[in-house]
C-alpha positions as a printed Julia matrix, in Angstrom:
534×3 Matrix{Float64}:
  21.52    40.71  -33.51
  20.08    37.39  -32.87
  22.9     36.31  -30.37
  22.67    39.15  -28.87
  19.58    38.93  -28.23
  20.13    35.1   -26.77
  23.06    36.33  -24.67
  20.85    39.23  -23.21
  17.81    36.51  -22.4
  20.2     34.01  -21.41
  21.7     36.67  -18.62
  17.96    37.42  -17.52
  17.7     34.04  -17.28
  20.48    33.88  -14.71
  19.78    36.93  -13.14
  16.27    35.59  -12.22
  17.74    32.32  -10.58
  20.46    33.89   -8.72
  17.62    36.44   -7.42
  15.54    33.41   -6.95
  18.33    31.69   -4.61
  19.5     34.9    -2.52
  15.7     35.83   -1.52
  15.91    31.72   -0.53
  18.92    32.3     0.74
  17.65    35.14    2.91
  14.69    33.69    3.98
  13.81    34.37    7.57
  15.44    31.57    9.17
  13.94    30.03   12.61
  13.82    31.13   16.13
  16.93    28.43   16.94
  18.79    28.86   13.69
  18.64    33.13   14.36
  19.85    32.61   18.02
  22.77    30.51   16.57
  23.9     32.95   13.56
  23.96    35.61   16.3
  25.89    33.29   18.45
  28.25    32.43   15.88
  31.78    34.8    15.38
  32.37    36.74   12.32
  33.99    34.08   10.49
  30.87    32.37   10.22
  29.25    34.93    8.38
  31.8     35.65    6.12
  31.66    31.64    5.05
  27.63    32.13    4.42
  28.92    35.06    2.22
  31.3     33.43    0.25
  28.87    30.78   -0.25
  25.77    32.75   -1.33
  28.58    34.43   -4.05
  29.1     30.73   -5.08
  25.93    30.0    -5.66
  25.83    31.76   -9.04
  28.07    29.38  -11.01
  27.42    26.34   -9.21
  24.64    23.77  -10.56
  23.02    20.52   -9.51
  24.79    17.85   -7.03
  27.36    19.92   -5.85
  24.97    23.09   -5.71
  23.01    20.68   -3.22
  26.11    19.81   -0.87
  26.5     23.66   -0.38
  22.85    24.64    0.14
  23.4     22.07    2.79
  26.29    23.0     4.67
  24.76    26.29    4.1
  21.31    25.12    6.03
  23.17    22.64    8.06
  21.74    19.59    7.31
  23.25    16.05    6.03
  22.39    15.74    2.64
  20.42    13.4     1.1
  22.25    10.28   -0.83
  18.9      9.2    -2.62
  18.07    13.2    -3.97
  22.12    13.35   -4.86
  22.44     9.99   -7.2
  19.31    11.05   -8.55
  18.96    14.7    -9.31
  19.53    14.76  -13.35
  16.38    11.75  -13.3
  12.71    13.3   -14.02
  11.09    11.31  -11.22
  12.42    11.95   -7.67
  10.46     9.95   -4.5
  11.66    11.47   -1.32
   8.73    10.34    0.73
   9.27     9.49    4.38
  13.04    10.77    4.34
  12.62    12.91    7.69
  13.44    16.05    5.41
  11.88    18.64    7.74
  11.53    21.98    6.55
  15.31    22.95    6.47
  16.17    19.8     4.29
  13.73    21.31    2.52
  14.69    24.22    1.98
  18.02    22.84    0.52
  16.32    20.72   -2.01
  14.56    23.9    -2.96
  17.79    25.89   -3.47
  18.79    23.11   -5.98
  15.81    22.97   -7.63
  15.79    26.16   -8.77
  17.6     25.78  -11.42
  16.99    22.07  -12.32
  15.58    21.22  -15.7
  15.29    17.39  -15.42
  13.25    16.82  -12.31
   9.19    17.0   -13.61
   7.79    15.07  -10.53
   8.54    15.3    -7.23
   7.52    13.51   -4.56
   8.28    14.93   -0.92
   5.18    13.14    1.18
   5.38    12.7     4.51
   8.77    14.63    5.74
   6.92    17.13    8.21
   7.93    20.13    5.77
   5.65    22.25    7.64
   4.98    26.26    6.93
   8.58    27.56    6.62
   9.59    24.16    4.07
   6.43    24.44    1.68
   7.36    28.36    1.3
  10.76    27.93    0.14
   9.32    24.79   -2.34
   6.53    27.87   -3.4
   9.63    30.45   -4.59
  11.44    28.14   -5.88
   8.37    26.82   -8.52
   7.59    30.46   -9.02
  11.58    30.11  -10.94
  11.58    26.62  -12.19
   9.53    26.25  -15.11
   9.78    22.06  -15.42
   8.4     20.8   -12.16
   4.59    19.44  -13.03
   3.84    17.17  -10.29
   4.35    17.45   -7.07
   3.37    15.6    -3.93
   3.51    17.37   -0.27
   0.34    15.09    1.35
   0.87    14.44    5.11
   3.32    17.17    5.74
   1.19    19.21    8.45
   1.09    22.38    6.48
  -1.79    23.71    8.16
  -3.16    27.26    7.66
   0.2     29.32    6.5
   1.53    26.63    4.14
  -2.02    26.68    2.85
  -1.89    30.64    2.35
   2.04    30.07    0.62
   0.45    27.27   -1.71
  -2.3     29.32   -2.8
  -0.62    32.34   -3.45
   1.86    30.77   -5.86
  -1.6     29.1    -7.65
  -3.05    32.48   -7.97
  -0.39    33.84   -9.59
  -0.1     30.92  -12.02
   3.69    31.38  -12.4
   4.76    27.84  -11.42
   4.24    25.43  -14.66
   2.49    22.68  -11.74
  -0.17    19.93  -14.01
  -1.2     18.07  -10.81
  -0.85    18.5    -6.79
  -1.37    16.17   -4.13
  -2.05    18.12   -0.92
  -3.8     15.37    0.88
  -3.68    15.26    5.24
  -2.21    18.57    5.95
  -4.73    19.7     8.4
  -6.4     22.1     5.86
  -9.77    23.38    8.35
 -12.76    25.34    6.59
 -10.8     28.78    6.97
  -8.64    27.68    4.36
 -10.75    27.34    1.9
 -11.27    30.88    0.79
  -7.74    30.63   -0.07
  -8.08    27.56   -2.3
 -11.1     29.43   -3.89
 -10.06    32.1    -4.95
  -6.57    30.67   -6.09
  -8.45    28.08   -8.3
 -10.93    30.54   -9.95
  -7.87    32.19  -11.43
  -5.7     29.37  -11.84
  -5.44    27.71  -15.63
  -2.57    25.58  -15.05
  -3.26    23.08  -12.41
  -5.42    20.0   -13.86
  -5.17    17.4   -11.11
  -6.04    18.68   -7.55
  -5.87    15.96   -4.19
  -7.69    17.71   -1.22
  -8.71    14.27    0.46
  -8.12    13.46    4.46
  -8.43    17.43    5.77
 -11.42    18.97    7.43
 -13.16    21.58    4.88
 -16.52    20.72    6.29
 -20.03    22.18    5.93
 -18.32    26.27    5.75
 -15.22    25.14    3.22
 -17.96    22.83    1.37
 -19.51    26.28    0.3
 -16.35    28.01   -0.9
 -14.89    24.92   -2.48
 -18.23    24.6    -4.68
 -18.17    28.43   -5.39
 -14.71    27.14   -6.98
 -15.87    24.16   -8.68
 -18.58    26.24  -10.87
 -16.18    28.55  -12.17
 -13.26    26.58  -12.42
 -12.69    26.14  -16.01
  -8.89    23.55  -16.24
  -9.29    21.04  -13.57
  -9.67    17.5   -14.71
  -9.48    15.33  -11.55
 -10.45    16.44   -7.88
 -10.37    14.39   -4.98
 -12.28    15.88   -1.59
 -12.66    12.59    0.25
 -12.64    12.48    3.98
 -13.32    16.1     4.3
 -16.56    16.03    6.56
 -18.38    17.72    3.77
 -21.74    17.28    4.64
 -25.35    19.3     4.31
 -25.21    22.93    3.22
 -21.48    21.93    2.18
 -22.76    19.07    0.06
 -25.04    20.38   -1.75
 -22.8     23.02   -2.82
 -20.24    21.11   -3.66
 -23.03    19.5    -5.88
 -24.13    22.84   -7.42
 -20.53    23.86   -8.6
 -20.72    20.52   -9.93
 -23.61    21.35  -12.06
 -21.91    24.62  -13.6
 -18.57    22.93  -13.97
 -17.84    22.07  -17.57
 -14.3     20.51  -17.89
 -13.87    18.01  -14.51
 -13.95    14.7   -15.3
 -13.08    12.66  -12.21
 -14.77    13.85   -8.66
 -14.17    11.81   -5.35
 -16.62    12.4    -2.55
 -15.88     9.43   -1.04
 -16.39     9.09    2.89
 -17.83    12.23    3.25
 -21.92    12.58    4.63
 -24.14    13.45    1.62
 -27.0     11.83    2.51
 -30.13    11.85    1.1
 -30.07    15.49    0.67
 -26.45    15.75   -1.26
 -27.84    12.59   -3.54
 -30.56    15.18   -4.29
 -28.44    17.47   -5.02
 -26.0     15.04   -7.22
 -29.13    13.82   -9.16
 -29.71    17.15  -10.17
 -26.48    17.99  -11.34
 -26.3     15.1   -12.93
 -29.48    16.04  -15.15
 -26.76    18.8   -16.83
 -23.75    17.94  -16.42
 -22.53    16.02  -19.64
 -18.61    16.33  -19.0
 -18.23    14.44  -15.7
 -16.85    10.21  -16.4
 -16.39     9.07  -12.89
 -17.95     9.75   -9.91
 -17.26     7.83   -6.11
 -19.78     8.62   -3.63
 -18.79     5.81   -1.53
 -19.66     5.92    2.45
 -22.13     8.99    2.23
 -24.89     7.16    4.47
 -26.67     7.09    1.4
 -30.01     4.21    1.22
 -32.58     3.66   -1.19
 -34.44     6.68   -0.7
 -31.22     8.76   -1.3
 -30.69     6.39   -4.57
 -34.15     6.78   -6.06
 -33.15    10.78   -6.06
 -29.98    10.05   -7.81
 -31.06     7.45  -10.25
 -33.48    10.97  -11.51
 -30.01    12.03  -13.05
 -28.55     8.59  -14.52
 -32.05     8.3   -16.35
 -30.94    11.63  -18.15
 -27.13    11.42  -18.27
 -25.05    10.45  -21.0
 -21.95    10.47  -20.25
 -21.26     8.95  -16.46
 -19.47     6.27  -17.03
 -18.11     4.9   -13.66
 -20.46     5.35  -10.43
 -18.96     3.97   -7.13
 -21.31     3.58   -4.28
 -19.91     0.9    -1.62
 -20.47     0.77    1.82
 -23.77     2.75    1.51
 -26.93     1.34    3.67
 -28.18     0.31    0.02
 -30.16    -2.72   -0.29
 -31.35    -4.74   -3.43
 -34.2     -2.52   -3.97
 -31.71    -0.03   -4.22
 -29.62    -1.59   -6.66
 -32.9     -2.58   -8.54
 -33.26     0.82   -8.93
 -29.9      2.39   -9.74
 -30.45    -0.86  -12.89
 -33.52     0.22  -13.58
 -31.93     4.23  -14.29
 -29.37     2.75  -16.85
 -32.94     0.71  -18.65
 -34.67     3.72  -18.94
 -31.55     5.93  -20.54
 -30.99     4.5   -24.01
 -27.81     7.28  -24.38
 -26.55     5.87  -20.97
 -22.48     4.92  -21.11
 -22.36     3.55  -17.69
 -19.51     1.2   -17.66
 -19.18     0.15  -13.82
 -21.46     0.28  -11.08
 -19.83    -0.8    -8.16
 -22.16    -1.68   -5.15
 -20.09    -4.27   -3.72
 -21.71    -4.27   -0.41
 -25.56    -5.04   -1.51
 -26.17    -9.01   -1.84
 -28.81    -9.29   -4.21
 -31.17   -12.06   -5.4
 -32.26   -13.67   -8.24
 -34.54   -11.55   -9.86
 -32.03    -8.73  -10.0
 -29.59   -11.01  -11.5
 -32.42   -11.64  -14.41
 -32.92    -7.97  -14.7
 -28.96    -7.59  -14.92
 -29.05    -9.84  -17.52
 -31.98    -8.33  -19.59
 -30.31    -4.57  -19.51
 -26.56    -6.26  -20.06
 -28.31    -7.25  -23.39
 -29.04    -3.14  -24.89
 -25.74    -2.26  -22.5
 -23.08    -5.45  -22.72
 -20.26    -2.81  -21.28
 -21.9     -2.59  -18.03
 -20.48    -4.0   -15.11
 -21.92    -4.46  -11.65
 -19.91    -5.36   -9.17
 -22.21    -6.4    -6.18
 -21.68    -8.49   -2.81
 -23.4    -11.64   -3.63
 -26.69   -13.42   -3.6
 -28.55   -14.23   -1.24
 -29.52   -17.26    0.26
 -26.83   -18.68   -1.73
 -23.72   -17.43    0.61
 -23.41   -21.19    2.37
 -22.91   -22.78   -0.99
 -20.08   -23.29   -2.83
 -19.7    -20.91   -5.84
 -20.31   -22.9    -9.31
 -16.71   -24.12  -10.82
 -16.72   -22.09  -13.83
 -14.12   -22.84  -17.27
 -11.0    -20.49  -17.04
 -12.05   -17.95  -20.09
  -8.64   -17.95  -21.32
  -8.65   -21.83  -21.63
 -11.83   -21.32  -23.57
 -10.49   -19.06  -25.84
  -7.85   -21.38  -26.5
  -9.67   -23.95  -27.36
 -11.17   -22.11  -30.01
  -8.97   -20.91  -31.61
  -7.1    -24.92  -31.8
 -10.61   -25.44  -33.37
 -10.2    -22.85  -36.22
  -6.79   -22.65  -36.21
  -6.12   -19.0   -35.45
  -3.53   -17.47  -33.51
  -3.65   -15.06  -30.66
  -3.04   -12.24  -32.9
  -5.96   -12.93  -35.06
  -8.53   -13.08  -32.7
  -6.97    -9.77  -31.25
  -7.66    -7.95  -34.95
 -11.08    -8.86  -34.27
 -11.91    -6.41  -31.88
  -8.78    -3.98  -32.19
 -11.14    -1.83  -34.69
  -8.16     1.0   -34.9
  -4.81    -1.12  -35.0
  -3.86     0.56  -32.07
  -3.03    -3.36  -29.85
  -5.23    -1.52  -27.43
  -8.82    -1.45  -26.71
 -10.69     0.06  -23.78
 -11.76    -2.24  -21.47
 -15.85    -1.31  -21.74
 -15.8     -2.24  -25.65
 -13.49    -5.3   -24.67
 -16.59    -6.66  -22.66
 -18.68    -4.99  -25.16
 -17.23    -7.52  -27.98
 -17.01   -10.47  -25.79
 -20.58   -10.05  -24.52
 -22.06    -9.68  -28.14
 -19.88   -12.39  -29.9
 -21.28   -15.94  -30.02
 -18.71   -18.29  -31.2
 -16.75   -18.5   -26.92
 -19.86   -18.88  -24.68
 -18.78   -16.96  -21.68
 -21.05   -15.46  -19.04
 -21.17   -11.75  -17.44
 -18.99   -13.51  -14.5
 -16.04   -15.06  -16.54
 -15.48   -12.01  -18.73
 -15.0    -10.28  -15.64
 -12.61   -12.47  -14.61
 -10.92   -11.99  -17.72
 -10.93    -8.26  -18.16
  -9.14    -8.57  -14.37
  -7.11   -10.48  -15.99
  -5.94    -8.44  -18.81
  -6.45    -5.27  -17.03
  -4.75    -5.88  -13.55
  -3.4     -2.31  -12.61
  -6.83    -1.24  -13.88
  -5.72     1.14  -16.39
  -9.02     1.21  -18.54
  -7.48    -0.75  -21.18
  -6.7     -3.99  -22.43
  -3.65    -3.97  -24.78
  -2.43    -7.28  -26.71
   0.66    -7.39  -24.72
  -1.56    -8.19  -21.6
  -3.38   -10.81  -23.48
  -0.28   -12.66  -24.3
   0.94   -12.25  -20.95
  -2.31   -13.74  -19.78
  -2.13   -16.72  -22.36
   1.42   -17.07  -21.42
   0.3    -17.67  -17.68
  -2.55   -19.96  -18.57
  -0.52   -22.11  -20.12
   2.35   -21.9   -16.84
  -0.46   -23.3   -15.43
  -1.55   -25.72  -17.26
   1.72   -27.43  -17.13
   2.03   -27.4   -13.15
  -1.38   -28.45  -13.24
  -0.01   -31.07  -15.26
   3.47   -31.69  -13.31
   1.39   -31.8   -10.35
  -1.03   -34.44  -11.73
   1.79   -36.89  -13.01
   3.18   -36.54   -9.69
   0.35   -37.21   -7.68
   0.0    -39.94  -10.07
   3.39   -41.34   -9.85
   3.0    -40.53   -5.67
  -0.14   -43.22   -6.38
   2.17   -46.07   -7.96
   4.69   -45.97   -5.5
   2.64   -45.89   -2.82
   0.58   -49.03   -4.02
   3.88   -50.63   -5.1
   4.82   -50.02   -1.46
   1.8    -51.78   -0.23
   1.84   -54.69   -2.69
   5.72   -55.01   -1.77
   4.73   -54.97    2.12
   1.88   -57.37    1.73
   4.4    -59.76   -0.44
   6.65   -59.41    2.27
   3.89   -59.68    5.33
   3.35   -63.2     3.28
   6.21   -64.88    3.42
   7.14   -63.63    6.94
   3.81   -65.57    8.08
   4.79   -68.18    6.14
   8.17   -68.65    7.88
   6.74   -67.84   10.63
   4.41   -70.89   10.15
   6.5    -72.97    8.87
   9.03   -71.82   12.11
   6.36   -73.18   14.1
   5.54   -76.34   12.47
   9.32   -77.19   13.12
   9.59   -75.98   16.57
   6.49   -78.12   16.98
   7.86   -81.09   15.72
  11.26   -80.59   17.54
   9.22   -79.88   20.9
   7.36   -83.74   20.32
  10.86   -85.31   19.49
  12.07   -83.83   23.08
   9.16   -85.22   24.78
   9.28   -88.79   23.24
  13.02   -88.49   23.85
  12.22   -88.13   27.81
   9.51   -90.64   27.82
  11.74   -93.46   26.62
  12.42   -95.57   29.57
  16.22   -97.05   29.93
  16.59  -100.67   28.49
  14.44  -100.2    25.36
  10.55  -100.26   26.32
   8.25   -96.91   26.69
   6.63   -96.06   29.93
């Protein structure tokens, strides 16, 4: 019974693919490609026949070669010495949407590929509805990545309908720069209110604006899977903002929200303050370029006095000023449950009094991190030569004889090699035994934590000591050079001036003779013939 019962699903199974390819297969082909096939004799169609009856036995590369004679396009070398991998990047191949379309028929029944990356191949409607039936049959596809591929309003309406139906097994979806306007939002709506697959959503660089704002925030408060959203450069602005801000406020699983370069203003920091006042899911938030100043800061800073779990806040290139960034300082003071990690005003120079007051709320928060433009009055100096913090580190532990690996331990509560990056500078801030300053434990955790991962593993801090100590010996190779450079050069000099010396000296002593040999010439003429002088 129980093969039988495989055999029967594994037939369904097969059945559903081979449906899957003929209705790709049978897709309404182009204006061009129709006008062709009619052109074309009977043979022709007899060949597209015997290779749609193919198509049922025949499986990855060689599946691919026929989909493209099939389409009539030249097949792809990268997507053909790669198809059994799980990451494909086909960005910027020049696929168009009948290369497409081939890919698709392979896909279907691929079960290695789980990202794909087709960015950038001007796809267009008619390619991103063949990639939508095939995910409604492949079940291992996650990720997928169709930014810049002008897909405009039907490729929007094909994408969303797939979403809605949540057939497709798709984690995370970049559909950044495909012309999406405000009548396409609807469709993004309503697909994501019933959606509970998709978890990481990129919406950046199209024009929603002030109408799509609305609709996209009527998703966001009812959305209950998405993790990550990114609506940057979208013109989202006023009525649209503050909507977007409200579905923030009911949302209660997204973590990471981009609103960068978009025109909140005052009135959207409003409306983020308040949300922020409930909101106790939400980690990172960029609000970067919203022509947002101090009076749209004060509103937000009502929310970080409340919240307790923001942890990253980006605000650069606002018209802040340091009474802004007083006061966004001041929020994190007044919150004892505050986790802010980062506050990145990188714009603002500041002065020294906010540099005190950094100092003085660093000491009931040592994870927090501002990253600001400077100080002011002080931009014409040269910025104070600070110890290398690895070096430092070294140092002690040659003083207590430790290794790497023990001073590691120290901080690794869990044994896990791995610590986030907030308790990292937590631990360094709070230990006493390596004086280092807010400024060179930044430099270290950029160090340790170049890709900017969150976390600082002990890998990366062997790495790091590895590197110091590269350094230290050019800097040391480079020294005895210059050094050696130095003794040759004054060897040179002492050689030259040895030399200068006695070449004056013959030269003197050349002339002392020539002299005296002149003088013996001139006596010799003056003696007069018969033995007495003139």
């Amino acid at each position: 019974m129980e093969n039988e019962f495989s055999d029967s699903e594994e037939k369904d199974q097969n059945e559903m693919s081979e449906g899957s390819l003929e209705s790709l297969l049978l897709a309404e082909p182009s204006d061009s490609l129709s006008e062709k096939t009619r052109a074309d004799s009977s043979d022709t169609d007899l060949e597209i026949e015997d290779a749609e009856r193919s198509f049922g036995t025949v499986q990855g590369a060689e599946l691919y070669l026929e989909a493209c004679k099939l389409v009539g396009v030249v097949p792809t070398s990268y997507f053909l010495r790669n198809i059994e991998e799980p990451y494909i990047n086909l960005n910027h191949h020049g696929l168009g949407p009948k290369g497409t379309k081939a890919i698709a028929i392979a896909l279907v029944s691929n079960t290695t590929i789980t990202h794909l990356e087709l960015e950038d191949n001007w796809i267009l409607a008619e390619g991103v509805i063949c990639l939508a039936q095939m995910l409604r049959e492949n079940c291992y596809i996650q990720e997928l990545n169709i930014s810049n591929n002008h897909l405009d309003t039907e490729g929007a309406e094909a994408i969303c309908q797939m979403l809605m139906d949540n057939i497709s097994c798709l984690r995370a979806i970049r559909l950044s720069g495909n012309n999406f306007r405000e009548e396409t939002a609807p469709y993004f709506a309503e697909a994501l209110l019933g959606n509970y697959r998709v978890k990481e959503l990129d919406l950046s660089h199209n024009e929603f604006s002030e109408k799509g704002g609305e609709h996209l925030g009527l998703m966001l408060a009812n959305n209950e899977t998405l993790e990550f959203l990114n609506l940057s450069w979208n013109h989202l602005r006023m009525k649209g903002a503050v909507a977007v801000s409200a579905g923030l406020r009911a949302n209660g699983t997204l973590k990471i929200l981009d609103l960068s370069w978009n025109g909140f203003g005052n009135e959207g920091a409003l409306a983020l303050g308040e949300a922020l006042k409930v909101n106790n899911v939400l980690v990172q938030l960029d609000i970067s370029t919203n022509h947002i100043n101090n009076e749209g800061a004060e509103k937000l800073c009502k929310g970080l006095e409340v919240n307790g779990n923001l942890r990253i806040l980006k605000m650069s290139n606002n018209p802040l000023t340091v009474e802004g960034a007083f006061l966004l300082i001041t929020s994190i003071r007044k919150n004892p449950k505050s986790r802010m990690e980062e506050i990145n005003i990188s714009n603002v120079l500041v002065n020294e009094n906010f540099l005190n007051l950094l100092d003085a709320v660093c000491q009931g928060h040592p994870e927090l991190d501002v990253i600001y433009g400077g100080v002011g009055g002080y931009i014409s100096k040269k910025p104070e030569q600070r110890p290398d913090p690895m070096k430092l580190i070294q140092n002690y532990l040659n003083e207590r004889k430790l290794r790497l690996l023990d001073f590691f331990r120290t901080m690794d509560k869990d044994g896990s090699m791995k610590i986030p990056v907030a308790e990292f500078r937590k631990a360094m801030m709070q230990q006493s035994s390596i004086l280092l300053d807010r400024a060179q434990i930044r430099e270290l955790v950029q160090k340790l934590d170049g890709n900017r991962t969150g976390v600082v593993d002990y890998r990366g801090l062997v790495d790091t000591h590895k590197q110091m100590v590269q350094d230290q010996r050019c800097q040391l190779r480079r020294e005895e050079s210059r050094q050696k450079k130095e003794r040759n050069k004054q060897f040179v000099e002492r050689y030259l001036d040895c030399t200068f010396s006695k070449e004056k000296a013959s030269w003197k002593m050349w002339t002392v003779h020539s002299e005296k040999k002149k003088l013996q010439i001139k006596r010799t003429n003056l003696v007069i013939p018969g033995g007495s002088e003139k």
